[in-house]
C-alpha positions in Angstrom: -9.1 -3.9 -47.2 -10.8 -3.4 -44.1 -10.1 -5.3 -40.6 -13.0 -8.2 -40.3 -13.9 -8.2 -36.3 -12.7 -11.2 -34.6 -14.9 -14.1 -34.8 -16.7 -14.8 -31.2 -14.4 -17.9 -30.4 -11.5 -16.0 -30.9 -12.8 -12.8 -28.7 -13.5 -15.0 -26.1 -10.4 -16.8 -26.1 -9.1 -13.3 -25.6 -11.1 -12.1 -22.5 -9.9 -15.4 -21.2 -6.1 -14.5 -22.2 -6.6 -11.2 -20.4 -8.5 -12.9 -17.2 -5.7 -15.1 -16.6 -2.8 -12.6 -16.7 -4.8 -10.0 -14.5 -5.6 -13.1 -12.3 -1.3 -13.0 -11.9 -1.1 -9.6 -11.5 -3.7 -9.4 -8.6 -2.3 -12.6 -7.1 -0.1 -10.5 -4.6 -2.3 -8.2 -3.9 -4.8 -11.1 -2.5 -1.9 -12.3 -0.8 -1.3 -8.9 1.0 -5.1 -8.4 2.2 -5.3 -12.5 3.0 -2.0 -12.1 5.0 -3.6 -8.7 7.0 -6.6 -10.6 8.2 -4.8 -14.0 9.9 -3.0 -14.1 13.4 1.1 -14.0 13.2 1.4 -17.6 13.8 -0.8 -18.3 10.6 1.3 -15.9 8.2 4.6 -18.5 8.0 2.7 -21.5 7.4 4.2 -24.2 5.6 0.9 -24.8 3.8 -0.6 -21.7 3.5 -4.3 -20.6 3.0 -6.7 -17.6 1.3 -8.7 -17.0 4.5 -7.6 -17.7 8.2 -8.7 -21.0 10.1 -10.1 -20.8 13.3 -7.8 -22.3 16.2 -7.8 -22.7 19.5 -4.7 -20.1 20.1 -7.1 -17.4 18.1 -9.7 -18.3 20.6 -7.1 -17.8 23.6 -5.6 -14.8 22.8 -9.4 -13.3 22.5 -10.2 -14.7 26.1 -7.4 -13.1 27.2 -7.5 -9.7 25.7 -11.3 -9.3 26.8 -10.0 -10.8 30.2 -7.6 -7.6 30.2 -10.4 -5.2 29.2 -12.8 -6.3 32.2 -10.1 -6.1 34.6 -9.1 -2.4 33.9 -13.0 -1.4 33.8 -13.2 -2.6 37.5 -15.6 -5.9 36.5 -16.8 -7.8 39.6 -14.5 -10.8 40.6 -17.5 -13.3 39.7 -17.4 -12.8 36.1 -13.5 -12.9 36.4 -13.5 -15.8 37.3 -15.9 -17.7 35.3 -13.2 -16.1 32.3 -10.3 -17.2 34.3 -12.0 -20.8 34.0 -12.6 -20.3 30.3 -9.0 -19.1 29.8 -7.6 -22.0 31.6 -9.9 -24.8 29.2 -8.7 -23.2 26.0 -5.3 -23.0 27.2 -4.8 -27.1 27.3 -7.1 -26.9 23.8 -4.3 -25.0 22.4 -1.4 -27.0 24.2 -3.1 -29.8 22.4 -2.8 -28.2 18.7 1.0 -27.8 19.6 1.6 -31.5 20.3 -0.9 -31.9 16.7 2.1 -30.1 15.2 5.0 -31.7 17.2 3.4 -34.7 16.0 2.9 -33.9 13.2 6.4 -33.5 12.1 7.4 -36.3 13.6 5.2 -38.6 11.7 6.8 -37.3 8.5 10.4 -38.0 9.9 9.0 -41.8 10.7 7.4 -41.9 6.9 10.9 -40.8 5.5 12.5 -43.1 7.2 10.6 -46.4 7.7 7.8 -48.4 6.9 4.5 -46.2 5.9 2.8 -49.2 7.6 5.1 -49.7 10.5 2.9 -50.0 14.0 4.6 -47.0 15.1 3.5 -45.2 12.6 0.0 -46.2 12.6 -0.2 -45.6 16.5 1.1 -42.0 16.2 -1.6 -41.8 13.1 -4.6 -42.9 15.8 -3.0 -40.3 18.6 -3.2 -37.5 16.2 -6.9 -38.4 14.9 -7.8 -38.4 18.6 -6.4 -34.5 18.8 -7.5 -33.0 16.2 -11.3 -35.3 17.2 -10.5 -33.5 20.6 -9.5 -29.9 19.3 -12.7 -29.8 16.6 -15.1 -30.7 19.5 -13.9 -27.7 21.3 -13.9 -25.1 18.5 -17.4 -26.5 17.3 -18.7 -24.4 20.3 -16.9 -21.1 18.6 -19.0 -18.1 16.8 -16.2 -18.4 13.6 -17.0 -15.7 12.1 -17.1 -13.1 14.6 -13.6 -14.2 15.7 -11.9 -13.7 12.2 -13.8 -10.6 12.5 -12.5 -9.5 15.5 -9.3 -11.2 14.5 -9.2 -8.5 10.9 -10.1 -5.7 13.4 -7.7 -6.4 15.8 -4.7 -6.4 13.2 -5.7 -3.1 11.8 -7.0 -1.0 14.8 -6.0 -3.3 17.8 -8.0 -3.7 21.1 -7.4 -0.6 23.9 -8.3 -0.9 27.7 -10.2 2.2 29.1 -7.5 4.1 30.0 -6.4 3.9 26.7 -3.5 1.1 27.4 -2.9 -0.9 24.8 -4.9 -4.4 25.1 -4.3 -6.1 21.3 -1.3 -3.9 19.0 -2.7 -3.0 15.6 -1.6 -1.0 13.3 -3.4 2.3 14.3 -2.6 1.7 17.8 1.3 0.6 17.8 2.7 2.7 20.7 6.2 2.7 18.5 4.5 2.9 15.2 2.4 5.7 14.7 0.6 5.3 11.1 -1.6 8.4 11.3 1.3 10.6 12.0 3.3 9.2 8.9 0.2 9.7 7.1 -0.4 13.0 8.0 3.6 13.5 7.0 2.7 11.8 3.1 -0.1 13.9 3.0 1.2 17.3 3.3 4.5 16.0 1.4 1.9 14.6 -1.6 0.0 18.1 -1.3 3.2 20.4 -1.5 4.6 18.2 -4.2 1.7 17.6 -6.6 0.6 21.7 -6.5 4.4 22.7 -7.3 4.5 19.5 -10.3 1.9 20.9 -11.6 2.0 24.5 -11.7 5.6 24.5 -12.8 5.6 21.6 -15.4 2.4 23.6 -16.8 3.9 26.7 -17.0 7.5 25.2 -19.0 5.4 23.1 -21.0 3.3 26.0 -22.4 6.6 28.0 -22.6 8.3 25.1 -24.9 4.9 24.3 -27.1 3.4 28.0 -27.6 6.1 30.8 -27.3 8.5 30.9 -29.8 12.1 31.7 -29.2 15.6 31.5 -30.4 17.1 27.4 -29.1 13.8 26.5 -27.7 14.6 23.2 -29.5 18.1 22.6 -27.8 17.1 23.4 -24.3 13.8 21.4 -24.6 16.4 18.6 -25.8 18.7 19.3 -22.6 15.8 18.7 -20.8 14.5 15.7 -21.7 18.3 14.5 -21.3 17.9 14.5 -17.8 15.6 12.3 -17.7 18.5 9.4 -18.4 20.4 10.6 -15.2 19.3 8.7 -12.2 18.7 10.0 -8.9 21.7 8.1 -7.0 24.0 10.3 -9.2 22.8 13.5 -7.9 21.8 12.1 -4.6 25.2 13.5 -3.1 25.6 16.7 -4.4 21.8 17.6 -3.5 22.4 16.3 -0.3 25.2 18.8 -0.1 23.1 21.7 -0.7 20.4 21.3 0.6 22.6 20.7 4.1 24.1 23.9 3.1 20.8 25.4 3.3 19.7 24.1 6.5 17.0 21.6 5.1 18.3 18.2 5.9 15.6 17.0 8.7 12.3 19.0 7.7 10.5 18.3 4.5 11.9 20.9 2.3 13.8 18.5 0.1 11.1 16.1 -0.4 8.8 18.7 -2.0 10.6 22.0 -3.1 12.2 20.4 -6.0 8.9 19.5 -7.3 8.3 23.2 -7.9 11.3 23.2 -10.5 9.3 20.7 -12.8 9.6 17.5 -14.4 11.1 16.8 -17.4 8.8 13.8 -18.1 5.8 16.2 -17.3 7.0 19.0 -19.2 7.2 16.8 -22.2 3.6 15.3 -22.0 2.2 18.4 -21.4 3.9 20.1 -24.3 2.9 17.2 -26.4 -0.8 17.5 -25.4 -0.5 22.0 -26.0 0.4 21.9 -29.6 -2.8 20.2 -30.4 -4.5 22.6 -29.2 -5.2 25.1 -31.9 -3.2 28.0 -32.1 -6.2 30.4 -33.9 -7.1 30.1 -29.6 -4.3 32.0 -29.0 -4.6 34.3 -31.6 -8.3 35.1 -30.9 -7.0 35.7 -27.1 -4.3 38.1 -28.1 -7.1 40.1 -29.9 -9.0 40.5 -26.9 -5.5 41.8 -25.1 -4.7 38.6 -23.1 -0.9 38.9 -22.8 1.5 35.3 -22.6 -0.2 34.9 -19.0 -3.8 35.4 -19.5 -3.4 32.6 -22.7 -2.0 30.4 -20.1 -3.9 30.8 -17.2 -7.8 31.1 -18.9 -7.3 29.1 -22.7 -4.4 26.3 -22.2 -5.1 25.5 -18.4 -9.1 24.6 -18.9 -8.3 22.9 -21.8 -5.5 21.0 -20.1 -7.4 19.4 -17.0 -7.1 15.4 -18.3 -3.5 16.5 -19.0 -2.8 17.7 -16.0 -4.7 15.0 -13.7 -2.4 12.4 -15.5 0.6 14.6 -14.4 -0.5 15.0 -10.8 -1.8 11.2 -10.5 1.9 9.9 -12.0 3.5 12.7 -9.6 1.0 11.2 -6.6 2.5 8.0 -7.4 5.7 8.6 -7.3 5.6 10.7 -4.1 3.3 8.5 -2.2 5.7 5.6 -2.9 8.8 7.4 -2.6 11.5 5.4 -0.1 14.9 6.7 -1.1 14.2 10.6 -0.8 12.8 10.7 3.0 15.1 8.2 4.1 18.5 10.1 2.8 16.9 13.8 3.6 14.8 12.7 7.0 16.3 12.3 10.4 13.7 12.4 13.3 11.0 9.4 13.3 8.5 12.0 14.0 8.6 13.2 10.6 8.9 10.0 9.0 6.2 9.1 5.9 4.1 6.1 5.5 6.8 4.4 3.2 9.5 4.6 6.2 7.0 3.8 8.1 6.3 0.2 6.5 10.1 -0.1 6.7 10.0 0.3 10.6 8.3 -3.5 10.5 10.9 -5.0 9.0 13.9 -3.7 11.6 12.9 -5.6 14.6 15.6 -7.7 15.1 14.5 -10.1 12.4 10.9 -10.0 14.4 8.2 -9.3 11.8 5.1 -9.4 12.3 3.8 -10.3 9.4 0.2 -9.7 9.5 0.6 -6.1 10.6 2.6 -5.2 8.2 0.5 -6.7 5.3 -2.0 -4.6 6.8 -0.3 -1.9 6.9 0.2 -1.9 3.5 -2.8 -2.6 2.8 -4.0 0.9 4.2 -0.9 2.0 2.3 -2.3 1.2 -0.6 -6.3 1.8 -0.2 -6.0 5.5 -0.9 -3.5 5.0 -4.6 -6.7 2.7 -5.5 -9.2 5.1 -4.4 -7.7 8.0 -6.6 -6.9 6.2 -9.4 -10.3 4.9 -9.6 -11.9 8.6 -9.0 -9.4 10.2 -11.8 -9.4 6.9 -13.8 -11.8 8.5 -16.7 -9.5 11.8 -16.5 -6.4 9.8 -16.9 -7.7 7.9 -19.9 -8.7 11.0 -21.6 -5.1 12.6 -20.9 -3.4 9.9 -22.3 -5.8 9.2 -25.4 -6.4 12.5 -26.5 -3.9 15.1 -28.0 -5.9 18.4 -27.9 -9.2 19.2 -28.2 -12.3 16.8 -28.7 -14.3 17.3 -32.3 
């Protein structure tokens, strides 16, 4: 009996299905970017929002830091002070959004406990209508969108004076935080890592699915066995030797076990070798290719959406790896992007929230970008079996 296609109601109640569970799934990712874009003050807020509002602290801490700027560039006093005046107006504009707030709360406490139509009440209502009147007058005279712009581009690259002091903190400018350094750690980490994944998991894998030899099967067992022994259980003796060897504090750890192979890896690229035909081989061997010339020019070519699975999942894991720089690395110097993010979080219970989500925001830009440039390779490699008809 064949399978009927699913009547046109039912496929679009499907999409819709789909839509709404990928619309959870991306919820905290919109949360992230949202959160990367607002000032600190607007990260915590009781009643939170997708895009940042425009307020009259935003518009202070602007005034001041372009204040800051034309000081250091030696601007004449004249134009100092007109900013100096400016400065001083939006300061009481923003003293005037604290009492909204102060009064704010209190109105609650006053509805809790009295009357919602005690004279109180309704006098602290009129007050705070006259604020916020007074507070939108003031910000109806502000270019909004070029200060969330400036507000984004501060929290990512920050604002530095001309001798290169630092104005507004952002992430690529954080005297204590240096992202491009940690990058440039992951990088050569991820590069290291992913070439020795590869090559070695390749060359095991071809070992297990093409050369036959006596308990091939029981060692190819014992390997996939250890892929049911976490990494906390052999966290302490490879800390052990690898202080014994003199490698606890450079980068050695992170990517020179990489070069030993995966059992995961070595079982999907077995897997994917013994569909490839085996009259390949035999036609290769004819020509006088030996074990490494079947290898290296028949399996390897044939093996590329294989192989960009292994080094995107090996990417992955290296790129988000915590628990292996922060056991093996000592020095902040040599710290990677993941220790990095942590660094945020350790200020005395001081986080800035906003730099941190966009930190990881920048974090996560370049996983996106691969797995979007491999994204037809990696469905191929997990699809496909061998070769194509």
């Amino acid at each position: 009996m064949r399978n009927r296609p699913p009547k046109p109601g039912a496929r679009v109640a499907i999409y819709l299905a789909l839509s709404a569970v990928s619309a959870l799934f991306l919820l905290p990712l919109v949360w992230m970017v949202s959160t990367s874009i607002k000032p600190v003050e607007q990260t915590m807020q009781a009643s939170p929002s997708l895009l940042p509002e425009v307020t009259a602290a935003m518009v202070l801490n602007d005034l001041r830091a372009k204040r800051d700027i034309l000081a250091a560039e030696g601007t004449n006093n004249a134009s100092l002070a007109t900013l100096d005046e400016r400065i001083e107006s939006w300061r009481a504009t923003a003293a005037t959004e604290r009492e909204i707030e102060e009064a704010r709360r209190s109105l609650r406490r006053l509805e809790a406990d009295n009357d919602p139509d005690a004279p109180a009440i309704d006098a602290l209502r009129a007050r705070i209508r006259d604020m916020e009147t007074e507070v939108d007058d003031a910000l109806d005279s502000v270019p909004g969108l070029a200060l969330l712009l400036r507000q984004a581009s501060d929290n990512y690259a920050g604002r530095t004076g001309p001798d290169g002091e630092v104005v507004v903190q952002g992430v690529l400018n954080d005297p204590v935080i240096d992202f491009m350094l940690y990058l440039r750690n992951t990088l050569i980490v991820v590069c290291l890592s992913i070439v020795g994944m590869v090559f070695s998991s390749s060359l095991v894998a071809y070992g297990f699915a093409r050369v036959k030899w006596r308990g091939r099967g029981v060692l190819f067992a014992i390997v996939l066995a250890t892929m049911m022994i976490p990494f906390p259980v052999i966290m302490g003796p490879l800390f052990i030797l690898f202080k014994e060897l003199g490698w606890i504090g450079t980068f050695k750890p992170l990517w020179v076990p990489a070069w030993f192979g995966s059992a995961f890896n070595i079982f999907l690229l077995r897997q994917f070798y013994m569909g490839i035909p085996r009259e390949l081989d035999e036609a290769a061997r004819i020509d006088g290719c030996t074990h490494w010339g079947v290898y290296w020019r028949i399996i390897l070519p044939l093996s590329r959406p294989a192989l960009a699975v292994v080094a995107l999942f090996h990417f992955l894991f290296v790129w988000n790896d915590f628990l292996g720089p922060l056991i093996f690395l000592r020095d902040r110097d040599q710290f990677t992007l993941a220790l990095g993010l942590q660094l945020y979080q350790s200020q005395a219970g001081n986080v800035p929230w906003n730099l941190l989500m966009a930190a990881s925001t920048m974090v996560l830009v370049p996983v996106l970008a691969v797995f979007l440039l491999a994204q037809s390779a990696f469905i191929d490699g997990i699809a496909t079996s061998g070769l194509k008809e």
